[in-house]
C-alpha positions as CSV (number, residue, x, y, z in Angstrom):
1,X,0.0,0.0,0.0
2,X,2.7,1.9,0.6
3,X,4.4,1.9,-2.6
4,X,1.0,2.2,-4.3
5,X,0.7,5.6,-2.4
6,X,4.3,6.6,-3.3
7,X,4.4,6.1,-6.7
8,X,1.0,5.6,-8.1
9,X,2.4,5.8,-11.6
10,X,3.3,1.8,-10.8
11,X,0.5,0.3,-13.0
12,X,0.1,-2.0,-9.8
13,X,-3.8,-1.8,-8.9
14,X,-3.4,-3.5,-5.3
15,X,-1.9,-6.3,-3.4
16,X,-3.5,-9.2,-5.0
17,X,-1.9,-7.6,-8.5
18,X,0.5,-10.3,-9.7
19,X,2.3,-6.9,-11.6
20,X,3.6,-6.2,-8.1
21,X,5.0,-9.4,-7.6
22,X,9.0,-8.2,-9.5
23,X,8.7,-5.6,-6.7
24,X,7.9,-7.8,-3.9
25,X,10.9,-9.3,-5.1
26,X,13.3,-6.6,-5.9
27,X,12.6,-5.6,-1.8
28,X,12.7,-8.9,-0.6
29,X,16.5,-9.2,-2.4
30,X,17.2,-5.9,-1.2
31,X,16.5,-7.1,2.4
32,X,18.3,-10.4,2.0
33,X,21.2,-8.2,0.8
34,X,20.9,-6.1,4.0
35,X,20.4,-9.0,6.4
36,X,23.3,-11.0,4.8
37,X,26.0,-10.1,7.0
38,X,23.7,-10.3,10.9
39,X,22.7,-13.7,9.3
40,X,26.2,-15.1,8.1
41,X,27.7,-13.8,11.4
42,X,25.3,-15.9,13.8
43,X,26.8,-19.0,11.1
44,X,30.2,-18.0,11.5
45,X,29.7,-17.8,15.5
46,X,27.7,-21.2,15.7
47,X,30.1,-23.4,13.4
48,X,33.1,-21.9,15.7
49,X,31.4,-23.8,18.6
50,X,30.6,-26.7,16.8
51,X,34.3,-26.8,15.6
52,X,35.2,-26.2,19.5
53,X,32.6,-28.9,20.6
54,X,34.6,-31.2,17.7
55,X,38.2,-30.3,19.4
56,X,36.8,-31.5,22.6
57,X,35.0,-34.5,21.7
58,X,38.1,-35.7,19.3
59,X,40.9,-33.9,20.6
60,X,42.2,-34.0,17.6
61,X,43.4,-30.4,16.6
62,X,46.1,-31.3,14.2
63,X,43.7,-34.0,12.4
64,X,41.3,-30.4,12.4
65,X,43.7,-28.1,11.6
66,X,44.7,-30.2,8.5
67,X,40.9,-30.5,7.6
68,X,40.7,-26.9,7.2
69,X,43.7,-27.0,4.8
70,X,42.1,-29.1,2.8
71,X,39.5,-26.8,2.3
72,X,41.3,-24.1,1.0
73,X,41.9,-26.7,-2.5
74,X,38.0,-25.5,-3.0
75,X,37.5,-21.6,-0.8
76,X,39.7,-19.1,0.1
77,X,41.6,-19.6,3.3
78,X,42.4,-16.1,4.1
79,X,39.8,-13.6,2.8
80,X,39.2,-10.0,3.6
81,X,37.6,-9.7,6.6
82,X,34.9,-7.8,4.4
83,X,34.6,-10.5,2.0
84,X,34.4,-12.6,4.7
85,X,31.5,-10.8,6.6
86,X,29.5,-10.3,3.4
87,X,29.9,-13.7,2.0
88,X,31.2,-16.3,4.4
89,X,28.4,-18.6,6.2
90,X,31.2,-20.2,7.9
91,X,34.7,-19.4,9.5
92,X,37.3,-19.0,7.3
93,X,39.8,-21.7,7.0
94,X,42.5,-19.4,8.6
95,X,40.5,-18.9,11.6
96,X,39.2,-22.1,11.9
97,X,43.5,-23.5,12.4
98,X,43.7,-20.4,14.7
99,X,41.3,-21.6,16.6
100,X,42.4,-25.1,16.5
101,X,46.2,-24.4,17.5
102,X,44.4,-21.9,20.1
103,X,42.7,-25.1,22.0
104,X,45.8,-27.3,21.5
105,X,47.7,-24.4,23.3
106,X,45.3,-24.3,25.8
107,X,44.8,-28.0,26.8
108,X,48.5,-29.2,26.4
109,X,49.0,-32.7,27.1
110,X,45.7,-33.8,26.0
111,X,45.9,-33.9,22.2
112,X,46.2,-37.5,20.6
């Protein structure tokens, strides 16, 4: 209704209009755009503690470490840290060995 009001010049007669429906979608892309990084953030921040929750469980942080070198064969280990807000659903490889040498350091003794 609002856009109707706005710019009445749409050729869109109402909600039910299926003319309107390119619009809906043109906002609903420019809100997935906008959302993007809040939503690949919370990704990042729960695949760090399932990686953590891995360490523990396995105590394996070399196996890990050399997991997430493998990965780089197929995604960029060390993006930008704006490419990697923007795009990344998931720790980059380079923080994810950080993090895994971080636990090792911190529970010595008790790696395999």
């Amino acid at each position: 209704a609002w856009v109707l009001r706005r710019w009445p010049g749409t050729g869109i007669t109402g909600i039910s209009d299926p003319a309107g429906l390119p619009l809906l979608l043109l906002l609903l892309s420019l809100f997935a755009f906008v959302a993007a990084p809040v939503v690949n953030s919370f990704g990042r921040s729960r695949e760090l503690q399932a990686d953590d929750f891995g360490l523990d469980a396995s105590r394996e942080p070399d196996a890990a470490a050399t997991t997430f070198l493998k990965l780089g064969e197929y995604r960029d280990l060390d993006p930008s840290p704006l490419v990697e807000t923007l795009f990344f659903d998931h720790p980059s490889g380079e923080h994810r060995i950080r993090n895994a040498m971080q636990w090792k350091q911190a529970h010595p003794g008790t790696a395999h």
